[in-house]
ROKOL-500720 format. One record per residue (C-alpha): x, y, z; residue in one letter; residue number from 0. Coordinates in steps of 0.5 Angstrom, whole numbers. Layout:
! ROKOL-500720
<vokol px="X" py="Y" pz="Z" lolo="A" marfi="NUM"/>
...
***
This chain:
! ROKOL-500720
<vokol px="20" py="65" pz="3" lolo="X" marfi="0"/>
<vokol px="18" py="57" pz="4" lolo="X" marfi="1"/>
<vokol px="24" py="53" pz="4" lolo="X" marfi="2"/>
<vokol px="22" py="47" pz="-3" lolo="X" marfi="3"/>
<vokol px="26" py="41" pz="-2" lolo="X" marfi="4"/>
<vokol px="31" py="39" pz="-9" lolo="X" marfi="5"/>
<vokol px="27" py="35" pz="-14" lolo="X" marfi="6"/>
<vokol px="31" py="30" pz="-18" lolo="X" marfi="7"/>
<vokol px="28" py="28" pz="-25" lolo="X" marfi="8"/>
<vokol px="27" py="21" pz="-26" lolo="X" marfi="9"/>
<vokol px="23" py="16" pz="-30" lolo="X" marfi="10"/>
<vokol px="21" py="10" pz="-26" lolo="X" marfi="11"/>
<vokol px="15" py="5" pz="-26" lolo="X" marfi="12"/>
<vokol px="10" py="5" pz="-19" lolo="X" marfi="13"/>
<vokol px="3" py="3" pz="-17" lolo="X" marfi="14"/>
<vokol px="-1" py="8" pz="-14" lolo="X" marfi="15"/>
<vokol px="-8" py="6" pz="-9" lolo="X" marfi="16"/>
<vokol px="-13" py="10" pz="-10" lolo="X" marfi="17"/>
<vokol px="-19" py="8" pz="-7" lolo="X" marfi="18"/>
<vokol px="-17" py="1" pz="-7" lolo="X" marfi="19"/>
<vokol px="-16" py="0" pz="-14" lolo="X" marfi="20"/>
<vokol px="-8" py="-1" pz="-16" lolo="X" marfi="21"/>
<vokol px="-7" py="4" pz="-22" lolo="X" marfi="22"/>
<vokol px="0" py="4" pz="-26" lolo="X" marfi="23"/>
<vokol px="4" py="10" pz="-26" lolo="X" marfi="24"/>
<vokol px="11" py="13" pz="-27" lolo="X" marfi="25"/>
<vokol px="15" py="18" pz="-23" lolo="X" marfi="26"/>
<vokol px="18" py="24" pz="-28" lolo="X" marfi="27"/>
<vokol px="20" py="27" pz="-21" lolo="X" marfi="28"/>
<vokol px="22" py="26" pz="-14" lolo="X" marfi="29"/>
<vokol px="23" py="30" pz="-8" lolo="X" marfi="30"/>
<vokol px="23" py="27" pz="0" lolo="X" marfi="31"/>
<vokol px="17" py="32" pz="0" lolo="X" marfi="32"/>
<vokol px="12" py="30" pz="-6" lolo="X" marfi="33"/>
<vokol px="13" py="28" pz="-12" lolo="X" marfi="34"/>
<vokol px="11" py="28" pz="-20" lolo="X" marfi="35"/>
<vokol px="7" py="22" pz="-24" lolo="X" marfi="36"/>
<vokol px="5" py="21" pz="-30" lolo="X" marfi="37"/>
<vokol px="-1" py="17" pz="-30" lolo="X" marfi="38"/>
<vokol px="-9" py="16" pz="-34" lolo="X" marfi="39"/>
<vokol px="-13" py="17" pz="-31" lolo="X" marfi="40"/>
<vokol px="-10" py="23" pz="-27" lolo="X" marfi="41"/>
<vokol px="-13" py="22" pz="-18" lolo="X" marfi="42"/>
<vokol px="-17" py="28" pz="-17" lolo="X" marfi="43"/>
<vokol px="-14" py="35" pz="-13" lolo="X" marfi="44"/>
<vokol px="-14" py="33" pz="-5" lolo="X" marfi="45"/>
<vokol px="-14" py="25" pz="-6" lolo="X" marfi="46"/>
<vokol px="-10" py="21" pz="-1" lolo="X" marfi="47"/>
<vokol px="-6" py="16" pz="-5" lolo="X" marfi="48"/>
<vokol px="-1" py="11" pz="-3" lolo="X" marfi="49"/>
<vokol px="5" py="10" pz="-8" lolo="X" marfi="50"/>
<vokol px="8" py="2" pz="-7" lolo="X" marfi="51"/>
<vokol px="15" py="1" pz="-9" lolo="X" marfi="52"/>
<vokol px="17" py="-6" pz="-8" lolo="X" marfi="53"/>
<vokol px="15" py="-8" pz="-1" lolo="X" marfi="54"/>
<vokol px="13" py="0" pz="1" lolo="X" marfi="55"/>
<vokol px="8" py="3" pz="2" lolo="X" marfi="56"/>
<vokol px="9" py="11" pz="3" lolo="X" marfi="57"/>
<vokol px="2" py="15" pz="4" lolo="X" marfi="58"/>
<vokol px="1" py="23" pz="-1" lolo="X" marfi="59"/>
<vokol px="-4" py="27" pz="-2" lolo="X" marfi="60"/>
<vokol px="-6" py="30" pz="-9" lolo="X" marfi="61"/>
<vokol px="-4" py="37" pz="-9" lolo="X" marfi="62"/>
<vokol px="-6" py="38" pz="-17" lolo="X" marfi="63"/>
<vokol px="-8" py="35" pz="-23" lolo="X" marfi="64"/>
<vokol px="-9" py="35" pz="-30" lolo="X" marfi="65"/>
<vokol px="-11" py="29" pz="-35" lolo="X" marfi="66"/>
<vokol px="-6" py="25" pz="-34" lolo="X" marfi="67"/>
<vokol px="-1" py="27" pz="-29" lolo="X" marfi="68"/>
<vokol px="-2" py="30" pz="-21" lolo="X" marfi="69"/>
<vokol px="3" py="33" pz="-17" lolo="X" marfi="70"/>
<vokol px="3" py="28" pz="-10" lolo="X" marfi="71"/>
<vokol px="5" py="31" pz="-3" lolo="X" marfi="72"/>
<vokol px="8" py="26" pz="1" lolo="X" marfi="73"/>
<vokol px="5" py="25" pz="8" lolo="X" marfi="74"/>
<vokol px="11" py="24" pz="13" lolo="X" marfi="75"/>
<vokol px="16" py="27" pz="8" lolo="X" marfi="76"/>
<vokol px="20" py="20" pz="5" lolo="X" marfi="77"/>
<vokol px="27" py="19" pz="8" lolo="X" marfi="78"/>
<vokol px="33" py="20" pz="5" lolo="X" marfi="79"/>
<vokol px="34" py="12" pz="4" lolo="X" marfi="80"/>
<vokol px="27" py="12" pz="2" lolo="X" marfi="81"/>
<vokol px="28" py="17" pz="-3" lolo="X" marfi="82"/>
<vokol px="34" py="15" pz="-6" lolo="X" marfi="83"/>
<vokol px="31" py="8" pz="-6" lolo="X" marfi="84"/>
<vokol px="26" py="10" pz="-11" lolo="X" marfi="85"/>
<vokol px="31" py="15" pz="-16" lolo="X" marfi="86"/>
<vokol px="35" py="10" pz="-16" lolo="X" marfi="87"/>
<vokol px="31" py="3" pz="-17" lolo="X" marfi="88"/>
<vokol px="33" py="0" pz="-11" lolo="X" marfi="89"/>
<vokol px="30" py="-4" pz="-9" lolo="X" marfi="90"/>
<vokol px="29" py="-6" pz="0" lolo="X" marfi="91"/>
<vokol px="35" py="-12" pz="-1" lolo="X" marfi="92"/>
<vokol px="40" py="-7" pz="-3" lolo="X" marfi="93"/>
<vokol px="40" py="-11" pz="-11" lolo="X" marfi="94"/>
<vokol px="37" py="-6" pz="-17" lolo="X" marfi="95"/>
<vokol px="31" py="-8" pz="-20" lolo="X" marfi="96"/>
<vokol px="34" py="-5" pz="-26" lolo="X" marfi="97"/>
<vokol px="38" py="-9" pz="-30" lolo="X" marfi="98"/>
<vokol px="45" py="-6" pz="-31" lolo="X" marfi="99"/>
<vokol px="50" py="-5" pz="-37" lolo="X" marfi="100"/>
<vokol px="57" py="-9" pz="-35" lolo="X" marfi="101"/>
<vokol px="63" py="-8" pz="-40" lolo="X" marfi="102"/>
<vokol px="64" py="-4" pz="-46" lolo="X" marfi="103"/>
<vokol px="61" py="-1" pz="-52" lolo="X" marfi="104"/>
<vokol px="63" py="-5" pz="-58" lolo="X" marfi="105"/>
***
């Protein structure tokens, strides 16, 4: 049985370049190995893609489509810093690009 690594569901904003054009998309899921993104108009099956995240760069190949999502293959697989940068909306300072409740519910 090959070995898939854990995929974590998420729900965060990207650019995707594919061909040199920048498209807008968002991760529904992640894992160090690839990843799923919600986007229109979905990149073709085996497309190379670079997926930007703040000041990175991380290169995939489209493993399979629909209309408007495309599951990505990242090549090299994505660190564990990298992976949890993303997941958790951190971005390369160490600050949150998310804004973050302080305090108590009322």
């Amino acid at each position: 049985m090959k070995y898939r690594a854990h995929r974590y569901p998420t729900r965060f904003p990207v650019t995707v370049d594919i061909g040199g054009t920048g498209v807008r998309a968002v991760i529904t899921s992640i894992s160090s190995s690839g990843a799923c993104l919600n986007m229109q108009p979905a990149p073709k099956t085996g497309q190379m893609l670079t997926l930007r995240h703040t000041n990175t760069r991380h290169v995939a190949k489209v493993k399979w489509a629909t209309e408007d999502k495309a599951g990505i293959a990242f090549s090299p697989p994505l660190s564990k810093p990298a992976l949890d940068r993303i997941r958790f909306g951190v971005n390369q300072i160490g600050g949150h690009t998310r804004p973050r409740k302080i305090g108590f519910a009322g």
